[in-house]
N, C-alpha and C positions, 0 to 999 in steps of 0.2 A: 329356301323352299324345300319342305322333307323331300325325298324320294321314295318315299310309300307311303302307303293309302291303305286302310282296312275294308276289305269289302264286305259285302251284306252276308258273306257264309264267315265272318270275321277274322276271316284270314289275312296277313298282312304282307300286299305284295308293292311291287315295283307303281311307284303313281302314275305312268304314262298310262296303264289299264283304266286308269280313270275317262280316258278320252273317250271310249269308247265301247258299247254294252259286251260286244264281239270281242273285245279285245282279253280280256279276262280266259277266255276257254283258249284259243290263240300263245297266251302267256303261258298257262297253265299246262299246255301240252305240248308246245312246241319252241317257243322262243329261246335260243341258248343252250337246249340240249342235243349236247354232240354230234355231228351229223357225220357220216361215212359212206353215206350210199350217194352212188356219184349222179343218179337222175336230180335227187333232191340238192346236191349241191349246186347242178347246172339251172334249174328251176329256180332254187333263190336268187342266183347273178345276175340272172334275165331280167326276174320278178325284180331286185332291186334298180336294177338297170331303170324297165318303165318306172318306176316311181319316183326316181329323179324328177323334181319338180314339184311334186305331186303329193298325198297323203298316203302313209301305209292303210289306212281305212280304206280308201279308194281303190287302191289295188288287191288286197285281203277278201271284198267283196265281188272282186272281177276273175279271182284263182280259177276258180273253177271254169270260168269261162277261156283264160288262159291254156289252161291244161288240154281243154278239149283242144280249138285253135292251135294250137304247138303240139300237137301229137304227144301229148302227156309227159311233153319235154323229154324225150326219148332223143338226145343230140344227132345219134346216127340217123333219126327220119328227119329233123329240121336240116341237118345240113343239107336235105336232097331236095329240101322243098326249093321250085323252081318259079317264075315270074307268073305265073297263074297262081299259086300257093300266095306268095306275096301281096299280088290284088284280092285276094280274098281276105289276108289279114286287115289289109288296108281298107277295107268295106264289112268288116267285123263289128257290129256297134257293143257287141259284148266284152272287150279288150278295149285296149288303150290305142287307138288309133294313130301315131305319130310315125311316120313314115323311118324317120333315124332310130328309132328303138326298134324296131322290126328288124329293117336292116341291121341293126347292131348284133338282133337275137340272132339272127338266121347264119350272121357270118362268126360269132361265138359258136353255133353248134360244129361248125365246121374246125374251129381252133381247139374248140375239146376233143373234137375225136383225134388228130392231131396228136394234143396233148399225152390222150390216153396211149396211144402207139407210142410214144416219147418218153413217159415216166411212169406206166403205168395204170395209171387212175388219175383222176380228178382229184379224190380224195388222199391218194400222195402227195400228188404236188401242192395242194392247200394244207394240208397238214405240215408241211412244213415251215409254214408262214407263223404257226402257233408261236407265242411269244412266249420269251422265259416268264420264270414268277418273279422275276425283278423289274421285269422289264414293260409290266402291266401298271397304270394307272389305277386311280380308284373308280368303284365302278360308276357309270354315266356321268362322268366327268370332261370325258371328251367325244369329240364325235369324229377324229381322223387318230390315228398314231404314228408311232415309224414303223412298225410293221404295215399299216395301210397302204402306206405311202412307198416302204418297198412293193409288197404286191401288186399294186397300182402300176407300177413303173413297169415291173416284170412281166405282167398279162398286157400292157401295152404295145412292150415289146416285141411278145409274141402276134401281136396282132388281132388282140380282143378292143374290143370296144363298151364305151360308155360304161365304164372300171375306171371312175376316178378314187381317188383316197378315198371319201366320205362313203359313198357305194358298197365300196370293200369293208369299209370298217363297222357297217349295219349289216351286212353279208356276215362277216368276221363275229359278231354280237349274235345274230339268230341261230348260225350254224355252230356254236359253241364250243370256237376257235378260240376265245375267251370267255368266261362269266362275267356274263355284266348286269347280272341279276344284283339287285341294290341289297348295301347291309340293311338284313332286317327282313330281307323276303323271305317267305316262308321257301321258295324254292330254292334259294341260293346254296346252301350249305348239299341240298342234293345234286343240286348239277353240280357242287364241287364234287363229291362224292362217284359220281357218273364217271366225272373227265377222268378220276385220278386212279379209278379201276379199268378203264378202256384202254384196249388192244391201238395203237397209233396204227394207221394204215402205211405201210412201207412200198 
């Protein structure tokens, strides 16, 4: 099965865009390129978190409703949110209502802020998970790695939740910890271009 698809402006990107009309702008402006800002890093973990299960369509379409709900993923206000905060996500019909993803989110803001007293950022301590350029597959060939799968272990350890391999490794895919932009996408050779002039956060 190819892994692109030409779309109606004849550009030729990654075929999962085929799934769906949203997903195309989505692609085009956000998936895979480099990410350093530590709200947006702790928003997608979350964000990938609830979508365990679930569709990235389903979730991509509920963002905004997320954002409000989680204090615009500002980790330092979810970790304060308290058992009233909680029942109100849980009675949110705009979000994804499952009681262990909430839980899961509320007690991740708490281990990032943490974190960020510990290593500095977010985006240090993920940035260190980037894998060598040997140590990369080809792209969308797989959906865990050994990189996932250390991360996974590591954020567990610390006390994060619902961060299994697979979680981390569409985490790792959107926040453009790797290019997994398929040969042939029109954006690919730019997000290489992106990663390999960017400053690493230390």
């Amino acid at each position: 099965m190819s892994k692109t698809t030409i779309g109606t402006d004849g550009k030729c990107r990654c075929a999962w865009c085929d799934a769906a009309p949203e997903f195309n702008t989505y692609h085009d402006t956000e998936w895979g390129f480099p990410v350093t800002d530590d709200i947006r890093l702790f928003e997608k973990i979350c964000l990938e978190g609830f979508q365990s299960g679930l569709s990235w369509r389903t979730i991509l379409s509920k963002r905004e409703n997320f954002r409000k709900a989680f204090a615009g993923f500002d980790f330092y206000k979810v970790a304060q949110f308290d058992d009233a905060d909680f029942e109100r996500l849980l009675g949110d019909a705009g979000i994804i209502r499952h009681r262990g993803k909430i839980e899961a989110s509320i007690n991740n803001a708490k281990r990032a802020r943490e974190m960020v007293a510990q290593e500095g950022s977010l985006a240090a301590y993920f940035w260190r998970f980037e894998p060598k350029p040997d140590e990369v597959d080809p792209p969308q060939s797989m959906s865990t790695s050994p990189t996932s799968v250390a991360l996974s272990k590591d954020l567990k350890k610390r006390g994060w939740k619902f961060v299994g391999p697979t979680t981390v490794f569409a985490f790792m895919q959107a926040m453009g910890l790797i290019n997994d932009h398929a040969q042939g996408c029109f954006l690919r050779q730019q997000i290489e271009d992106m990663r390999l002039s960017m400053t690493r956060p230390v």
